[in-house]
C-alpha positions in Angstrom: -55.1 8.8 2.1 -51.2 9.0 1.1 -50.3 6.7 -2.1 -47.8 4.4 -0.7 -43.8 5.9 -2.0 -45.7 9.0 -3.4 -43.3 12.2 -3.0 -43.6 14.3 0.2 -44.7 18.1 -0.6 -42.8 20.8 1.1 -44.2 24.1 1.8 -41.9 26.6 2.4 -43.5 29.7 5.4 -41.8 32.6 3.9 -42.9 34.3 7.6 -39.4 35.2 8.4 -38.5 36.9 5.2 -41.3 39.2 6.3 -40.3 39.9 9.8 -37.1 41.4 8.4 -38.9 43.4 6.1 -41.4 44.8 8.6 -37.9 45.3 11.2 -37.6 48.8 9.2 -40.7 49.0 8.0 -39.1 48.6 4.2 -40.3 47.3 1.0 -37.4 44.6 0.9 -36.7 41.9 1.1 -40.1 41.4 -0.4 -41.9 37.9 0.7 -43.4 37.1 -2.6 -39.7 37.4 -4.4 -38.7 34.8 -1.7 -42.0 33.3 -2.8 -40.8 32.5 -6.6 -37.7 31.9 -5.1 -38.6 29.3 -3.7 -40.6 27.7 -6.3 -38.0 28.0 -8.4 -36.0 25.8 -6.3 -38.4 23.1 -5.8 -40.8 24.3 -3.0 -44.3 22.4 -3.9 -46.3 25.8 -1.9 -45.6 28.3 0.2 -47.1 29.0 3.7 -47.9 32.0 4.9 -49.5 33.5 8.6 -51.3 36.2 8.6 -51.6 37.3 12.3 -54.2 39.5 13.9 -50.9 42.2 15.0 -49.9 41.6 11.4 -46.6 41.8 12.6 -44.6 39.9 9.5 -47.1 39.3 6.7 -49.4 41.6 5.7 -52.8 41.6 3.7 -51.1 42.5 0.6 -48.9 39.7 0.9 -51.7 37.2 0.6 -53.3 39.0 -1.8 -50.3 39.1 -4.2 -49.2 35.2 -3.5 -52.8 33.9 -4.3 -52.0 33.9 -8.2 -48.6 33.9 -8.2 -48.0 30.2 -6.5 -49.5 27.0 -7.5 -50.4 26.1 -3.5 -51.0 28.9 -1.0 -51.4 27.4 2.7 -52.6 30.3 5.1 -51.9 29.7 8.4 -55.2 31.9 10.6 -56.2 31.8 14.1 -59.8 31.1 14.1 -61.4 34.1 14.4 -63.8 36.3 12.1 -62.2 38.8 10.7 -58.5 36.7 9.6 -61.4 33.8 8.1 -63.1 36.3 6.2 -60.2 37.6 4.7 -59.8 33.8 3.9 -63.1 33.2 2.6 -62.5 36.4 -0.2 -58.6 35.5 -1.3 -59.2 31.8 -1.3 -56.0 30.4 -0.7 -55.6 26.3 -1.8 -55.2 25.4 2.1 -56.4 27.2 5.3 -54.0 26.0 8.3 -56.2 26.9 11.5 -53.7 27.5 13.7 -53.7 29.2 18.0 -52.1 32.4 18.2 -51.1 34.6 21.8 -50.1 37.7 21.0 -46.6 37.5 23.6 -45.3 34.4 21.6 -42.0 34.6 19.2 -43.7 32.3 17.4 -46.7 29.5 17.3 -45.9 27.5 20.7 -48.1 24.4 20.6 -51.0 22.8 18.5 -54.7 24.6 18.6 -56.7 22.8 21.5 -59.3 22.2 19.3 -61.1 20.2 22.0 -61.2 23.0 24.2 -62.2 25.7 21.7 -64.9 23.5 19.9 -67.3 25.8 19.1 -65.3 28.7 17.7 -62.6 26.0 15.6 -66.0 24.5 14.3 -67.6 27.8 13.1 -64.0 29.0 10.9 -63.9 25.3 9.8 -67.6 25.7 8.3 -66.9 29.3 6.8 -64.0 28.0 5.2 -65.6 24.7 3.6 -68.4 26.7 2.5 -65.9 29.0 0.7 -64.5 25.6 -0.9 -61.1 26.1 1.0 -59.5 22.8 2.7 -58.9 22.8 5.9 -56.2 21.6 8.2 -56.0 22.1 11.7 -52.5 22.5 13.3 -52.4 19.9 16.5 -50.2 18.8 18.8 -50.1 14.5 18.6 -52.5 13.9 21.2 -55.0 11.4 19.3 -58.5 13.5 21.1 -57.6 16.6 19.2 -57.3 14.5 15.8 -60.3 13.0 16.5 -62.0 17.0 17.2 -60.6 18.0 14.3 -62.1 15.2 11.9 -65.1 15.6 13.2 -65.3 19.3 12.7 -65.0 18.5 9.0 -61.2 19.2 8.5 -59.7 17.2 5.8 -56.1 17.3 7.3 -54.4 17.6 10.4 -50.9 19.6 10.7 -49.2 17.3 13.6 -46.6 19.9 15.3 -43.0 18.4 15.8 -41.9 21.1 18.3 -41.1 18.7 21.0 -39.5 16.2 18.5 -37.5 19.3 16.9 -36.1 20.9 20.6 -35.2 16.9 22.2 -32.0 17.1 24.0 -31.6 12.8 24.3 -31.7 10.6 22.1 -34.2 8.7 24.4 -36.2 12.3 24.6 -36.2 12.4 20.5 -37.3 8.4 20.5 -39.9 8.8 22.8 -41.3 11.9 20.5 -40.9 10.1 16.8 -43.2 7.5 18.9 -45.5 10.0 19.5 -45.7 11.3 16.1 -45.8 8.2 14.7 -49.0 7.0 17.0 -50.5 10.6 15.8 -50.2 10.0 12.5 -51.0 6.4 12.0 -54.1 7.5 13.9 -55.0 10.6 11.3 -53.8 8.5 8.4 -55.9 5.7 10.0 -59.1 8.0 10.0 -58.9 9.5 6.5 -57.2 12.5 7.3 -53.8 13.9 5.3 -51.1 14.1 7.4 -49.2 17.0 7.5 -46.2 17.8 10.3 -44.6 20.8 10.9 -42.6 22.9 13.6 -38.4 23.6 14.2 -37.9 21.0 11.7 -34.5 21.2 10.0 -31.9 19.4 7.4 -30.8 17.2 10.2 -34.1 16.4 12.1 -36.5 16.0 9.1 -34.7 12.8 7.8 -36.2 10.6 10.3 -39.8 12.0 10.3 -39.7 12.0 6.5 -39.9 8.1 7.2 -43.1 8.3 9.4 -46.1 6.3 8.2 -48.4 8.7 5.8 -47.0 11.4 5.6 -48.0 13.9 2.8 -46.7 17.4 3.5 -44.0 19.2 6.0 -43.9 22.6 6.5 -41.1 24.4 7.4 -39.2 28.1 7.5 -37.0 29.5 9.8 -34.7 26.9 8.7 -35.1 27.3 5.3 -34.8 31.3 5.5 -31.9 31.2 7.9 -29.9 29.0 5.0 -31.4 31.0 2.6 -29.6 34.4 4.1 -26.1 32.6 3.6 -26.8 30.6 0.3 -30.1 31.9 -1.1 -33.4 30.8 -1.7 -33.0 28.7 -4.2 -30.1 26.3 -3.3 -31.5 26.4 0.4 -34.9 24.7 -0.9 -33.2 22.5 -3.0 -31.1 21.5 -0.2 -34.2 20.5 1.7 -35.8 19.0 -0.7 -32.7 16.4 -1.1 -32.6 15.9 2.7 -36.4 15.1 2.6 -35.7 12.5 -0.7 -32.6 10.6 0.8 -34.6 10.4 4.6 
């Protein structure tokens, strides 16, 4: 349960500084520099997803951030091979995210409700390897209530409608969404995370929903960091996060 006025962490997906890495197959820019980077500018952990096509980070990368940053959240599809590598490098935080191999990038929450069986069996590998587990959702109160039962700790609530509203009625009616979602989480013991095309403009007004404890966010945090760097562009965020 979030302490009431207790600091909301950011996590910084470094994903992106990857994807222009693996563009020329190169050893720069190199995603655990960004990493540091990032620290060093106030991010409280860094996400990472390692995909099944690996086609931005790779197994090294993991490997390499596990002792380097203080909170490693690694985003997985669930499926056996991605959780086992899990279950060995024991990151803080294992995001259980879907994954289609034709997407730019992660479309929608994990239909936990339809996938039971399989979410359930990477959530029990994972606890068993004394990972916590979050389960990326979209705010739709039956997969919350899925994904407590399967024994995750925290829900990641994903803000991708919120983030592409045209209206201001559309962007309303999806803040009331995500605040429904995550009274509901917060309401059931769960840590409520949100994530997904957030940005310095659009994060000030979910920074206000109730319970909140983490965002996660990184193509816009990468795309300012290519004209300012890494450093000022998390501390930028960070400052549109505290004034809300």
């Amino acid at each position: 349960m979030n302490i009431p006025n207790s600091p909301i962490r950011l996590g910084v997906n470094i994903d992106h500084v990857a994807t222009v890495r693996q563009a020329r197959r190169a050893p720069e820019p190199d995603p655990v520099a960004a990493a540091v980077l990032a620290l060093l500018g106030g991010a409280d952990g860094i996400t990472v997803h390692l995909r099944e096509d690996r086609r931005h980070i790779q197994d090294r990368d993991v490997r390499v951030l596990r002792p380097v940053v203080p909170r490693l959240n690694l985003e997985l599809a669930a499926v056996d091979e991605i959780v086992g590598i899990a279950c060995e490098v024991q990151p803080h935080e294992a995001t259980l995210v879907p994954e289609k191999r034709q997407e730019l990038t992660t479309e929608g929450g994990l239909d936990v409700v339809g996938n039971e069986a399989a979410v359930g069996k990477a959530v029990e590998r994972l606890l068993a390897a004394g990972i916590e587990v979050s389960i990326f959702v979209d705010p739709d109160p039956r997969q919350i209530d899925v994904s407590q039962a399967l024994g995750a700790k925290a829900v990641e609530i994903q803000t991708a409608r919120y983030s592409e509203a045209k209206t201001a009625e559309a962007v309303e009616r999806e803040l009331d969404a995500l605040r429904t979602a995550a009274t509901h989480a917060r309401d059931r013991g769960l840590a409520v995370h949100l994530g997904h095309g957030l940005n310095y403009t659009n994060v000030r007004a979910v920074v206000r929903l109730p319970g909140v404890q983490e965002l996660n966010i990184g193509h816009s945090i990468v795309s300012r960091a290519v004209l300012v760097g890494m450093e000022r562009a998390v501390r930028e965020m960070k400052e549109a996060i505290r004034i809300g």
